[in-house]
C-alpha positions as CSV (number, residue, x, y, z in Angstrom):
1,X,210.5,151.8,14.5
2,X,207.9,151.4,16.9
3,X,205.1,152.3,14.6
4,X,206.6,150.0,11.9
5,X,206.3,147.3,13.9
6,X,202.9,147.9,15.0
7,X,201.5,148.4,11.3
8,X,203.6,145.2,10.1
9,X,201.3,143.7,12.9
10,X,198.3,144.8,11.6
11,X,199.6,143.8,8.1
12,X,200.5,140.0,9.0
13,X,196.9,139.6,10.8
14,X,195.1,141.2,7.4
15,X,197.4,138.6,5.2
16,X,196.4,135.7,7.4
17,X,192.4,137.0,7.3
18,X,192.8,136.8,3.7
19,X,194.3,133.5,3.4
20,X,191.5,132.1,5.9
21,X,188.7,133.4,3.5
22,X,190.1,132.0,0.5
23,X,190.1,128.6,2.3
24,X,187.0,128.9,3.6
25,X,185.1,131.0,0.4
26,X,181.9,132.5,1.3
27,X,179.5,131.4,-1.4
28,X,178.5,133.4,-3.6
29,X,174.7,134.0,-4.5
30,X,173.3,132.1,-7.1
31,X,170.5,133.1,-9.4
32,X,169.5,136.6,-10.4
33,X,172.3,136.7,-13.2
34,X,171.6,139.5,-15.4
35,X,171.0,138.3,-18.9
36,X,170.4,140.7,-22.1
37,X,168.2,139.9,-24.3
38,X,169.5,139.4,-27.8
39,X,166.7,142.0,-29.2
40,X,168.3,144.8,-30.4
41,X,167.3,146.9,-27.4
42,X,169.7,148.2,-24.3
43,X,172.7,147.4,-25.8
44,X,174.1,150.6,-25.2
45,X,173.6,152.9,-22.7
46,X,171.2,155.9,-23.4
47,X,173.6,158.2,-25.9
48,X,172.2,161.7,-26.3
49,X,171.8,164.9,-24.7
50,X,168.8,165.9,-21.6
51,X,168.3,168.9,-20.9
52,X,167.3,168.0,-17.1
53,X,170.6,168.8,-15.9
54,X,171.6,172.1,-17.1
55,X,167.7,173.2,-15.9
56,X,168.6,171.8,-12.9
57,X,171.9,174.5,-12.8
58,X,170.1,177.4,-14.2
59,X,166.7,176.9,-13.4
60,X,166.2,178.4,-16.4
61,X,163.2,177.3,-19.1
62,X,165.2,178.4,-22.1
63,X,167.2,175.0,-22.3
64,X,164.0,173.7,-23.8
65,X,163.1,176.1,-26.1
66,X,163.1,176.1,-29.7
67,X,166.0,177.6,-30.3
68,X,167.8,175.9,-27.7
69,X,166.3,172.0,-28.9
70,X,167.7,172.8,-32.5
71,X,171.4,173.7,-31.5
72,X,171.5,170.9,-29.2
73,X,170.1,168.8,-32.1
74,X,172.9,170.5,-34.4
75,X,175.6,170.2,-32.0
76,X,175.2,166.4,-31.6
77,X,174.6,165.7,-35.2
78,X,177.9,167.7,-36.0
79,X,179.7,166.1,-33.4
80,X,179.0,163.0,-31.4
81,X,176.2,161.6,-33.9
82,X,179.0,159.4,-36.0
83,X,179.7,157.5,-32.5
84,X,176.1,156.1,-31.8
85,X,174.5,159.7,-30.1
86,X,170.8,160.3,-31.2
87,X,168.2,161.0,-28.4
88,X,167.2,164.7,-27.4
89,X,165.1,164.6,-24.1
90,X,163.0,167.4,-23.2
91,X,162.9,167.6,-19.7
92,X,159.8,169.3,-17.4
93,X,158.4,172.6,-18.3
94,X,158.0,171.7,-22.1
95,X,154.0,171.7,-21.6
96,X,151.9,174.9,-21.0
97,X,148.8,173.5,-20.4
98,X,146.0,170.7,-21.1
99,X,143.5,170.2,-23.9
100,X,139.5,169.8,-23.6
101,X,140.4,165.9,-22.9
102,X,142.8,166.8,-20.0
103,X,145.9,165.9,-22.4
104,X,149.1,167.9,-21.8
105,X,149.9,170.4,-24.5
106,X,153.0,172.2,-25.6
107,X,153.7,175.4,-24.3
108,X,153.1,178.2,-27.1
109,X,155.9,180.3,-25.7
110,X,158.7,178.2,-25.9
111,X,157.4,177.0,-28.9
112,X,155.9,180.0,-31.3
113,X,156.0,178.1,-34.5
114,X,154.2,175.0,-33.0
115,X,156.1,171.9,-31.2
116,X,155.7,169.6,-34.4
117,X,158.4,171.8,-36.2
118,X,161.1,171.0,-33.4
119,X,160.2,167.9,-33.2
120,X,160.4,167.3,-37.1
121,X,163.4,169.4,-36.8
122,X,165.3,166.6,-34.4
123,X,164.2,164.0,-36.9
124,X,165.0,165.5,-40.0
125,X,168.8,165.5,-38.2
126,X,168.4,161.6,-38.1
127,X,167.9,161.8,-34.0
128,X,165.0,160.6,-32.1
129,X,162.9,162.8,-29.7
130,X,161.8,162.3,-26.3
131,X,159.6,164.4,-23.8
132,X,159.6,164.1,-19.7
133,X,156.3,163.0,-17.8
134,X,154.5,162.7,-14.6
135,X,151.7,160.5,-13.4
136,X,148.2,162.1,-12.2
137,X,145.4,164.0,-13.5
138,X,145.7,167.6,-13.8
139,X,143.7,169.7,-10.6
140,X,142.5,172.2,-13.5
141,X,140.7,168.8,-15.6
142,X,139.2,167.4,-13.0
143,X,138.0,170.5,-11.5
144,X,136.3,171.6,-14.9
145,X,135.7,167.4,-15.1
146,X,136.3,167.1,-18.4
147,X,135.4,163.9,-21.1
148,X,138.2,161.5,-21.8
149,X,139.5,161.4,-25.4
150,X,137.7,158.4,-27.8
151,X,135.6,157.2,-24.3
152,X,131.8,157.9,-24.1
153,X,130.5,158.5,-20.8
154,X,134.5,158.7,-19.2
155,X,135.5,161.9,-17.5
156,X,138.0,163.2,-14.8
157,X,136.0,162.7,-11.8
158,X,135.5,159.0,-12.7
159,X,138.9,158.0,-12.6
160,X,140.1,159.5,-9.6
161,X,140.6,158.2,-6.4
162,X,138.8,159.6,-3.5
163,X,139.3,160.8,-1.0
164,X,141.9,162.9,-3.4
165,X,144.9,162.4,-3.4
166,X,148.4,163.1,-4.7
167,X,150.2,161.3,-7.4
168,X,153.7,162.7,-7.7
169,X,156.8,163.9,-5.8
170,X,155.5,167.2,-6.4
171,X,151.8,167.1,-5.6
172,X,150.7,168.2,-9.0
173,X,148.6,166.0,-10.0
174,X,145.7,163.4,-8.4
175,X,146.2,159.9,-8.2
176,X,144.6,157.8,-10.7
177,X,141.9,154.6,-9.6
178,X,143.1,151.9,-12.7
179,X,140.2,150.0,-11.0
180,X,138.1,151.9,-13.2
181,X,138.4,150.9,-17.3
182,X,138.4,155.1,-17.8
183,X,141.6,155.5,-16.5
184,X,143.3,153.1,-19.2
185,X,141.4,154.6,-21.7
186,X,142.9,157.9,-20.4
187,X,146.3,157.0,-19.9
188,X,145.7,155.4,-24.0
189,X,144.5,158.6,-25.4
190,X,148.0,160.7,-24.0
191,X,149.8,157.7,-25.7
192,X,148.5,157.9,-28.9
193,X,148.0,161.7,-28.6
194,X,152.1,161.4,-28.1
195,X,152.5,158.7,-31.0
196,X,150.7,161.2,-33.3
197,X,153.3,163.6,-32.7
198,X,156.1,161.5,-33.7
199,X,157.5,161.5,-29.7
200,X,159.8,158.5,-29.6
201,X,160.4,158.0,-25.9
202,X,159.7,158.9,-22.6
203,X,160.8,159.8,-19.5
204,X,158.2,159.0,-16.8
205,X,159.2,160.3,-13.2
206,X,157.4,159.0,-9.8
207,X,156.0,156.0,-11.3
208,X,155.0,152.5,-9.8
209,X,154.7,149.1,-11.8
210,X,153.2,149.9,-15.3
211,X,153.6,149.8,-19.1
212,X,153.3,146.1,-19.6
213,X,150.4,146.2,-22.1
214,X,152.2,148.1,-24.9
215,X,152.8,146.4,-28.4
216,X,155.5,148.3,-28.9
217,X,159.1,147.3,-28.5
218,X,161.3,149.4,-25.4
219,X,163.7,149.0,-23.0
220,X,162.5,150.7,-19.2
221,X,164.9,152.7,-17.3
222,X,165.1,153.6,-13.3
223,X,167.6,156.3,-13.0
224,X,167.3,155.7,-8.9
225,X,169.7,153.0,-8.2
226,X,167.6,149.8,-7.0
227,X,167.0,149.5,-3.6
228,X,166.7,153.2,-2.8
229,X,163.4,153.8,-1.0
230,X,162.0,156.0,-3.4
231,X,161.4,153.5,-6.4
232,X,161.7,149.8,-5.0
233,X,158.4,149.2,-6.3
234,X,159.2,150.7,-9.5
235,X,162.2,148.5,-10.1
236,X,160.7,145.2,-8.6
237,X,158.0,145.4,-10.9
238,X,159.4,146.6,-14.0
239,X,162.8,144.3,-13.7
240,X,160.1,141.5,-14.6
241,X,159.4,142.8,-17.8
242,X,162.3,144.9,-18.8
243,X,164.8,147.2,-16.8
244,X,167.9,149.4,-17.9
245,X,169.2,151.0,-14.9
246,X,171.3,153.8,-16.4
247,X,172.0,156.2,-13.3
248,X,172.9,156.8,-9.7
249,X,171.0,159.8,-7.4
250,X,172.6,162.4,-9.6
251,X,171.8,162.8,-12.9
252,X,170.1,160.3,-15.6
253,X,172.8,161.4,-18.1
254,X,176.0,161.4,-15.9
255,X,177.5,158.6,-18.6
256,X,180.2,157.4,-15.7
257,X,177.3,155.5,-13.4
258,X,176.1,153.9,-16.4
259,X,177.9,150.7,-16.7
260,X,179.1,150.5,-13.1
261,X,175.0,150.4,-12.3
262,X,173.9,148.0,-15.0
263,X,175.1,145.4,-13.3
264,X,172.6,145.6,-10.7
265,X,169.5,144.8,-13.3
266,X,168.2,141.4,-13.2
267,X,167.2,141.7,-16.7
268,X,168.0,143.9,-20.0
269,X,164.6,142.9,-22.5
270,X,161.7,144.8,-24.5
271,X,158.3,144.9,-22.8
């Protein structure tokens, strides 16, 4: 009885709290309503299947092979493609190398009969295809200092910034000086190189403020919630032009964070 009393206490002063706060509202904050832009774009989460997570699990490279691209394209086109699925992402570990312009190139091993023939392949099942990417130059092109695609007189060592340094999460690649008009051009000859391919989308890890020159139409996603120290420069800047937050720490394609952390973006819109 006694601890009945005491809790029915602690009820009646949480009742009368409640009542004071309704009388005296706290006001809410006005401005930064999220709007979506009535383009076409982001109105739907990102539907499809990643690979990142069960690499993640396994640490295994054969979730992005070949073989393992085409069943996952098979699977979702047998399955969940009638209810709006249609993106295959190739997470890290698809490249195996650069070109002689210091471009990232397929890996030959998980792909024997050449990288167009999946992608093709995930097309062909009436999917689009994306690939997963990190900012910096490669150490092995700048080393060997190679020339920059369609740029006469551009190389590696131009468009890095000294004293060297890092660029990613990972320390894999140099940080790029945009002061210098090579490193555009640079950054433009991956993109087309990419666009020649037929690649319809991209995942870009440990990036800053960016992609606001593109012609093309596309919705940005920060799969950091904003606000988290890792990426608060990535999300100010891009919610300016375009933002689609789609995930919490976890995974990009855990589909239960997405609408809970929509509602955080200031805006939904194409570049």
């Amino acid at each position: 009885m006694i601890r009945f009393r005491a809790f029915g206490k602690v009820r009646l002063w949480l009742i009368v709290i409640a009542v004071v706060l309704t009388q005296f509202a706290i006001p809410q904050a006005q401005g930064n309503v999220a709007h979506a832009a009535n383009n076409g774009l982001g109105a739907k989460p990102y539907m499809g299947w990643s690979s990142y997570s069960m690499q993640v699990y396994s640490n295994s490279s054969t979730w992005i092979s070949a073989a393992q691209i085409k069943a996952q394209s098979d699977a979702m086109h047998a399955t969940l493609q009638a209810y709006g699925y249609e993106y295959i992402n190739i997470d890290a570990g698809w490249n195996g190398g650069i070109d002689a312009y210091g471009r990232p190139v397929p890996s030959t091993t998980l792909y024997p009969n050449g990288f167009q023939e999946v992608i093709n392949y995930v097309h062909a099942n009436g999917q689009k295809i994306g690939l997963y990417m990190i900012p910096g130059i490669s150490p092995q092109a700048y080393n060997a200092d190679l020339p920059i695609y369609n740029a006469p007189g551009c190389t590696m060592k131009n468009i890095a910034v000294l004293p060297l340094r890092t660029a990613d999460y990972w320390n894999l690649g140099y940080k790029i000086d945009f002061s210098n008009p090579c490193a555009q051009k640079y950054i433009n000859s991956i993109a087309d190189l990419f666009g020649a391919w037929g690649i319809d989308f991209l995942k870009f890890d440990s990036v800053t403020p960016a992609l606001d020159i593109t012609t093309r139409r596309s919705t940005h996603a920060a799969t950091w919630p904003p606000g988290r120290r890792h990426l608060p420069r990535t999300v100010s800047g891009l919610s300016s032009v375009g933002l689609l937050t789609t995930a919490t720490s976890i995974h990009g394609s855990n589909m239960r964070t997405v609408g809970a952390s929509i509602g955080t973006s200031k805006l939904i819109s194409p570049v």
